[in-house]
C-alpha positions in Angstrom: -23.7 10.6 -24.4 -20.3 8.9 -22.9 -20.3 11.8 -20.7 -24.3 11.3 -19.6 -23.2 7.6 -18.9 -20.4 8.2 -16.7 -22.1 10.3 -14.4 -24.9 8.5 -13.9 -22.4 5.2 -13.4 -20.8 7.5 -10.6 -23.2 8.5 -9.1 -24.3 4.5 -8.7 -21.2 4.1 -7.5 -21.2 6.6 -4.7 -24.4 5.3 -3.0 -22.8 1.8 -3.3 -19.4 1.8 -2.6 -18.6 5.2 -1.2 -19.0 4.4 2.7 -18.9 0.8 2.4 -17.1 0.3 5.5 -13.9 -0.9 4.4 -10.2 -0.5 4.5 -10.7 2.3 7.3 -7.4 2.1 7.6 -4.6 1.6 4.7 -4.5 -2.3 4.1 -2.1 -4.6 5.0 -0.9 -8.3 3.9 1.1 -10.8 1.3 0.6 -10.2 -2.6 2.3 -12.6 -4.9 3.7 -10.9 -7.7 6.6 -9.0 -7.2 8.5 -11.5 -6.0 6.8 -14.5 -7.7 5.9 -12.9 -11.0 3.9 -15.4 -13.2 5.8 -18.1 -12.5 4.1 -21.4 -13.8 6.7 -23.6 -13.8 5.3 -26.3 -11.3 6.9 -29.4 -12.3 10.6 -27.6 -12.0 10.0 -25.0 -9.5 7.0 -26.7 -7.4 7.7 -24.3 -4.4 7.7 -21.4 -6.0 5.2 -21.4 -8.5 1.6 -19.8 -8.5 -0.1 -22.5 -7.2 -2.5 -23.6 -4.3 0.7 -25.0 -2.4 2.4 -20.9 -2.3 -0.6 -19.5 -1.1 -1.0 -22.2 1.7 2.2 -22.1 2.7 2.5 -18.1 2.8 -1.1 -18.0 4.7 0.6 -20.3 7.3 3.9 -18.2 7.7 1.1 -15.6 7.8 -0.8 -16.6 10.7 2.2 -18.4 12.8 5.2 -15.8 12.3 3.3 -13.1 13.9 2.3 -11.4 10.4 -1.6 -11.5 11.0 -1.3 -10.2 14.9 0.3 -7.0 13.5 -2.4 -6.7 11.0 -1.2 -8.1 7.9 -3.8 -10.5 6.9 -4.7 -10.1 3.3 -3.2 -13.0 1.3 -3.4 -12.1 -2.3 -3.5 -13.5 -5.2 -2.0 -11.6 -8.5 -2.2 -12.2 -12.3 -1.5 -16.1 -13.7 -4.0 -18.3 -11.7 -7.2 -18.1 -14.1 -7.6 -21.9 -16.2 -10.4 -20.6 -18.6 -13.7 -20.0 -18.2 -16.3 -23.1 -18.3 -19.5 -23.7 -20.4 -21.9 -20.5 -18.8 -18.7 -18.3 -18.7 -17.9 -18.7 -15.3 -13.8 -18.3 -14.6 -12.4 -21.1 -13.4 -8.8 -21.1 -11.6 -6.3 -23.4 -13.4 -7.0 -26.8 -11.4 -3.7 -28.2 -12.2 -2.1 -25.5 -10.0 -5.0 -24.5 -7.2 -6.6 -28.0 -7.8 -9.5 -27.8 -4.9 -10.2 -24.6 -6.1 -10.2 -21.1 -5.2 -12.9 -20.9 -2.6 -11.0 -23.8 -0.7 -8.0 -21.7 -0.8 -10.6 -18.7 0.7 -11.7 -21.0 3.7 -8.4 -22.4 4.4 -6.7 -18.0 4.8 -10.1 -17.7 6.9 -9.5 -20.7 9.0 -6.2 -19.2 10.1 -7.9 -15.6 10.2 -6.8 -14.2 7.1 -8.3 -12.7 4.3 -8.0 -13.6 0.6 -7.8 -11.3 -2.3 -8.1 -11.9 -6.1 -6.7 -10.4 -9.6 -8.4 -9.7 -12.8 -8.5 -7.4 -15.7 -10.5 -5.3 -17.0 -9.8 -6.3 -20.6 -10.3 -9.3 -22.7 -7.3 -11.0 -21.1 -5.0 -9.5 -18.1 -2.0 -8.4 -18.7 0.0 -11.9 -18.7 -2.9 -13.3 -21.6 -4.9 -15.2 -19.6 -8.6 -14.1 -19.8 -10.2 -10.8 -18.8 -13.2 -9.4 -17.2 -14.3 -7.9 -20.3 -18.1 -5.6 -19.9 -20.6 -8.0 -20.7 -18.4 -10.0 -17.8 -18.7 -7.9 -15.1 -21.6 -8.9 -12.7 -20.5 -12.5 -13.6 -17.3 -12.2 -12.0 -18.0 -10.2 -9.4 -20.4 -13.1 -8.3 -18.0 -15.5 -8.9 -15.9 -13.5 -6.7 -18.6 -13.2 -3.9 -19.3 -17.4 -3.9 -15.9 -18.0 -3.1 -15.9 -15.8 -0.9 -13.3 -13.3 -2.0 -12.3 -10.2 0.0 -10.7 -7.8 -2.3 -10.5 -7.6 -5.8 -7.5 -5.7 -7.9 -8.9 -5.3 -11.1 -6.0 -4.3 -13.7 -6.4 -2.7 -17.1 -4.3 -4.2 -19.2 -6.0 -4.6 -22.9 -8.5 -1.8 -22.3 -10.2 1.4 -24.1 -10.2 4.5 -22.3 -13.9 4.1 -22.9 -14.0 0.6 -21.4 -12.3 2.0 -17.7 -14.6 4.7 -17.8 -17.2 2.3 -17.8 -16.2 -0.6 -16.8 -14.4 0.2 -13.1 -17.7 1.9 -11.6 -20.0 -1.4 -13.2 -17.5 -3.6 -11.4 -18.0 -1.1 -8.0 -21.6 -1.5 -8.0 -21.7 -5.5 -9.1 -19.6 -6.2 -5.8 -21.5 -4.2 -3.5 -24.7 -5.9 -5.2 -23.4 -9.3 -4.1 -23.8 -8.6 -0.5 -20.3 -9.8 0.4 -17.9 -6.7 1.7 -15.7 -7.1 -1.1 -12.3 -4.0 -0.6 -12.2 -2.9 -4.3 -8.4 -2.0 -5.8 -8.3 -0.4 -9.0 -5.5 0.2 -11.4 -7.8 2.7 -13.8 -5.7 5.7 -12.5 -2.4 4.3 -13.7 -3.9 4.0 -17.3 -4.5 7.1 -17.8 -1.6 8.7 -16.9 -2.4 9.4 -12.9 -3.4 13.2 -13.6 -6.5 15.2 -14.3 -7.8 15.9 -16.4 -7.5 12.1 -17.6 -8.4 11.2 -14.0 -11.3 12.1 -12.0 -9.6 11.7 -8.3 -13.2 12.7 -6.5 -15.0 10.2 -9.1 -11.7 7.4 -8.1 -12.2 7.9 -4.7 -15.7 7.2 -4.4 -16.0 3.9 -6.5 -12.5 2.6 -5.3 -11.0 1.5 -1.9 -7.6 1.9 -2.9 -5.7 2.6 -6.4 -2.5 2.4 -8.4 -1.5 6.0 -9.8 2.1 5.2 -11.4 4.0 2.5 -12.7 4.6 -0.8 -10.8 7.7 -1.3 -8.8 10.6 -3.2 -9.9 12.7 -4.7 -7.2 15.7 -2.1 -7.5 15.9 1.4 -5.5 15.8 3.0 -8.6 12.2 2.2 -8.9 11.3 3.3 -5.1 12.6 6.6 -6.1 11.3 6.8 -9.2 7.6 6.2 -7.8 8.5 8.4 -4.5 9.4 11.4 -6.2 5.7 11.1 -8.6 3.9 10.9 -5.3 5.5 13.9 -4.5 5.8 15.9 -7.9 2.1 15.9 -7.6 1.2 15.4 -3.7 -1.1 18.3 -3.5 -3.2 16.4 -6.1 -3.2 12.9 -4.4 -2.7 14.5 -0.7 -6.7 15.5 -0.4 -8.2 12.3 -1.7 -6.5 10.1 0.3 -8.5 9.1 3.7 -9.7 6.3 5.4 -11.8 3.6 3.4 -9.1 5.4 0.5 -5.7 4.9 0.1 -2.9 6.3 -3.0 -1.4 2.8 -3.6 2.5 2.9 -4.5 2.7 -0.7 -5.3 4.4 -3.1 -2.8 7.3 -3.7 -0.7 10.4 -4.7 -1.7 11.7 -5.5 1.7 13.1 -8.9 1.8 14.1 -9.3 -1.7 17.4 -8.7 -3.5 17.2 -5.4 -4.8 17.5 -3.2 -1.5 20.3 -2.8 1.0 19.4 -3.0 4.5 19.2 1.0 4.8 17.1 0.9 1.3 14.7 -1.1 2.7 14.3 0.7 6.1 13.6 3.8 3.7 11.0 2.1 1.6 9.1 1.3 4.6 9.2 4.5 6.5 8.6 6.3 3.3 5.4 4.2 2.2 4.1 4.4 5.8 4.6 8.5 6.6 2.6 8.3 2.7 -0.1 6.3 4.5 0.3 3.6 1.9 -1.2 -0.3 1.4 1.8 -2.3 2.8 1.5 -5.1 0.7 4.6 -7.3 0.9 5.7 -9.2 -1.8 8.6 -11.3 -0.6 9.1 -15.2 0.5 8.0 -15.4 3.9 9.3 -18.5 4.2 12.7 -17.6 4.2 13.0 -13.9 4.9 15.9 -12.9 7.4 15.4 -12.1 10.9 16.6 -8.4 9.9 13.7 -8.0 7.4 11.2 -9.3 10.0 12.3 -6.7 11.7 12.0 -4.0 9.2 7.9 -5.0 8.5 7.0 -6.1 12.1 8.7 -2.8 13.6 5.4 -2.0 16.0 5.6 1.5 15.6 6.0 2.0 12.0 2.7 0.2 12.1 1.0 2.1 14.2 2.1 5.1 12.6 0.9 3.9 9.2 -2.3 2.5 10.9 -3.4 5.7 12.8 -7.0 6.5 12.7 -7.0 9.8 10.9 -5.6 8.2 7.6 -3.9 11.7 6.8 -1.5 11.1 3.8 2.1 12.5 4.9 4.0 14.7 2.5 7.1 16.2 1.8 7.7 19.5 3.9 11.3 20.3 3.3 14.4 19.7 0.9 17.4 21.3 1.3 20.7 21.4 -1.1 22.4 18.8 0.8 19.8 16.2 -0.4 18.1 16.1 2.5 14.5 15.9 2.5 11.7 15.9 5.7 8.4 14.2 5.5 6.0 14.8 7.8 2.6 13.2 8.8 0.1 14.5 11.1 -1.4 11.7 13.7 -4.5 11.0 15.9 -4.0 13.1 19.6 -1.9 15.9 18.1 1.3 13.5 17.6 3.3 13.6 14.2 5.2 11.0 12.4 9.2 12.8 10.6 11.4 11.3 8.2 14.5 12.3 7.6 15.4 10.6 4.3 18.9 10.8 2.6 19.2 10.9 -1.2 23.2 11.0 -0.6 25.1 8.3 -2.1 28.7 8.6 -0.1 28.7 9.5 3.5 26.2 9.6 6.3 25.1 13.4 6.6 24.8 15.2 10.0 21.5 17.1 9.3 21.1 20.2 11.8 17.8 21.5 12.4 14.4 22.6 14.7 11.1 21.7 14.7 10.6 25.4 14.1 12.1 25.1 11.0 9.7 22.4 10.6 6.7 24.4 11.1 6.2 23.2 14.2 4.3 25.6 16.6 6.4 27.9 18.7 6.7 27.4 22.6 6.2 23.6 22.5 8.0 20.6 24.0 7.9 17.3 22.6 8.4 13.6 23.4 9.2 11.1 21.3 10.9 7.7 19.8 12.7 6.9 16.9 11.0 4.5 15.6 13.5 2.3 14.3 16.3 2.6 17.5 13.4 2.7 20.3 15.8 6.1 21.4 13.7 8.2 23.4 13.4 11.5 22.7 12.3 14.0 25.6 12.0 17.5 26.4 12.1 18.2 22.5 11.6 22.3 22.2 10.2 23.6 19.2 12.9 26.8 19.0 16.1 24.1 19.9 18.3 22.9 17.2 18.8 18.9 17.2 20.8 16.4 15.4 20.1 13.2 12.9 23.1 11.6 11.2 21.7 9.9 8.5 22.9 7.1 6.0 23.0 7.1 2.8 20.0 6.7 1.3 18.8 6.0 4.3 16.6 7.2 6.9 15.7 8.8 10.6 12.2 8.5 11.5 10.8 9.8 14.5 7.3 9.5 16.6 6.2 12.8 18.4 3.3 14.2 20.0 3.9 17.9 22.6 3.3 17.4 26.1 2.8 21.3 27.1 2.8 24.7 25.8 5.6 25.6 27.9 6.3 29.9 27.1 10.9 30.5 27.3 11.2 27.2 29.5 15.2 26.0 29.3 14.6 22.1 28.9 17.3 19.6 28.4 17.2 18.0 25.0 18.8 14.7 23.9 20.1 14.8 20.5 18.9 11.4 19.1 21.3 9.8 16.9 21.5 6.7 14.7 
């Protein structure tokens, strides 16, 4: 009977949800709870509490530091703001700490052309205790959602059944859509069960969900980027294919900006989640992140390359002995996205290869950038060997599309280096 239920749920879900028109390409924006955790604490640590006054503030670094013109715009609320819920079972936020609400907090981010998203649980209370979405909640909330006019939802899954996610993440699909408000729909149900069939159903995932967390969340150390990196690609030929535009494989957010990363940690983390085609979701105080950081997240290229129309995920093509491993992802008009990443701990590491090597096609000449040095690279032949000197654990990243077909031409090539 579970079974009978589920499919019938799905295939709700897919005439709702499934080309709803959103997130056409991976999502990006401010989300509060890596860096701000459920920090409460208002009357010693006003400024940095989760509270109508952070949100504000980070929507206005947001909109006047040059975030929202590169197209991070979502500004989103995590776990720790719900109050209660009030006579008719309606959530209410905590009005001590968001006390005009949060659908004044939603037309202040879209004054300042932002969009706002939301947390809840789909449990009887999220994973910090406050209360949960639980079934007989579901089209309650998601209306809620909708009349304060709410862009995204991430619905966790703390304090649930197998049985309730099952259920209860393709209810919560179709109660959004059924609001009329284009509301992008995360999910954490993949995550629960252990981010691999049989457990998950990644055709049913991607159908009812916009994007989704498959793995653990990150912790702000560069053990945790590699310990969610090398999941992604332990099982990329699973999560490759169901990746696309209007659905994204979420890794969790950025660290960039915290204290956990060195400067070439961070430069990684970023390349890496954008050659995945990954949410970037900062998580960081914009308020007083350093000019180097800025640079890191606001690099024009890595964004373009992580907002290219095709939405292709990127996966790892190459490791060699030397603890060097490629990543490549194919782009819109032939080009390609590389990263050269560095699991090396002592040295930088002169890496010596061709784009051959790299299954490039034979008898092809490339141009190029590095996307983090602005180096061009020109006259790039397939068969030629080239050069990266790479930190440790650090990256090269380049941008490259061919510009002829070129049969035995001798063409200069500039060795890009770091």
């Amino acid at each position: 009977m579970l079974q009978k239920t589920v499919l019938f749920l799905a295939l709700v879900a897919r005439v709702l949800l499934l080309d709803n028109g959103l997130l056409r390409t991976p999502p990006m924006g401010w989300l509060s709870w890596e860096r701000f955790r459920c920090n409460i604490n208002c009357e010693e640590d006003p400024k940095n509490c989760i509270s109508e006054r952070l949100f504000m503030e980070m929507a206005d670094r947001l909109a006047q530091d040059g975030w929202r013109d590169l197209g991070y715009v979502y500004l989103n609320i995590d776990d720790c703001w719900i109050g209660g819920r009030d006579a008719q079972g309606r959530l209410m936020p905590d009005f001590k700490r968001f006390p005009h609400g949060i659908a004044f907090l939603a037309d202040y981010a879209h004054s300042l052309g932002l969009k706002l998203g939301i947390y809840e649980d789909l449990g009887k209370m999220t994973c910090m205790g406050y209360p949960g979405t639980t079934l007989d909640k579901v089209e309650m909330d998601a209306e809620t959602f909708a009349e304060w006019k709410v862009d995204m939802l991430k619905l966790d899954g703390c304090f649930s059944s197998a049985k309730e996610r099952a259920k209860g993440y393709p209810m919560m699909a179709a109660a959004l859509n059924a609001t009329g408000r284009p509301i992008a729909f995360s999910c954490s149900w993949p995550a629960y069960e252990g981010g691999l069939p049989p457990k998950v159903n990644y055709t049913l995932i991607a159908s009812i969900c916009n994007l989704w967390r498959n793995y653990n969340d990150i912790q702000d150390s560069w053990k945790s980027v590699l310990s969610i990196l090398d999941w992604v690609v332990e099982h990329q030929d699973i999560l490759q294919p169901v990746s696309g535009p209007g659905r994204w494989n979420d890794p969790d957010m950025l660290l960039v900006g915290n204290f956990g990363l060195s400067f070439d940690e961070s430069r990684a983390q970023m390349a890496l989640w954008t050659i995945l085609a990954a949410p970037l979701f900062m998580s960081t105080d914009l308020r007083t992140i350093s000019p180097q950081n800025i640079d890191i997240l606001q690099n024009p290229l890595m964004i373009k390359i992580n907002q290219d129309p095709l939405g292709i995920q990127g996966r790892r093509i190459f490791k060699s002995k030397s603890q060097i491993e490629v990543f490549k992802r194919p782009l819109s008009n032939d080009a390609s996205a590389l990263v050269f990443f560095s699991r090396r701990v002592d040295m930088p590491y002169f890496f010596h290869c061709s784009l051959l090597q790299l299954n490039f096609p034979r008898y092809r000449v490339y141009e190029g950038q590095n996307v983090f040095t602005r180096d061009v690279i020109s006259g790039l032949h397939s068969e030629t060997n080239f050069t990266v000197i790479i930190n440790p654990s650090g990256v090269v990243m380049w941008y490259l599309y061919p510009i002829n077909n070129l049969e035995h031409t001798h063409v200069p090539v500039v060795r890009p280096q770091e």
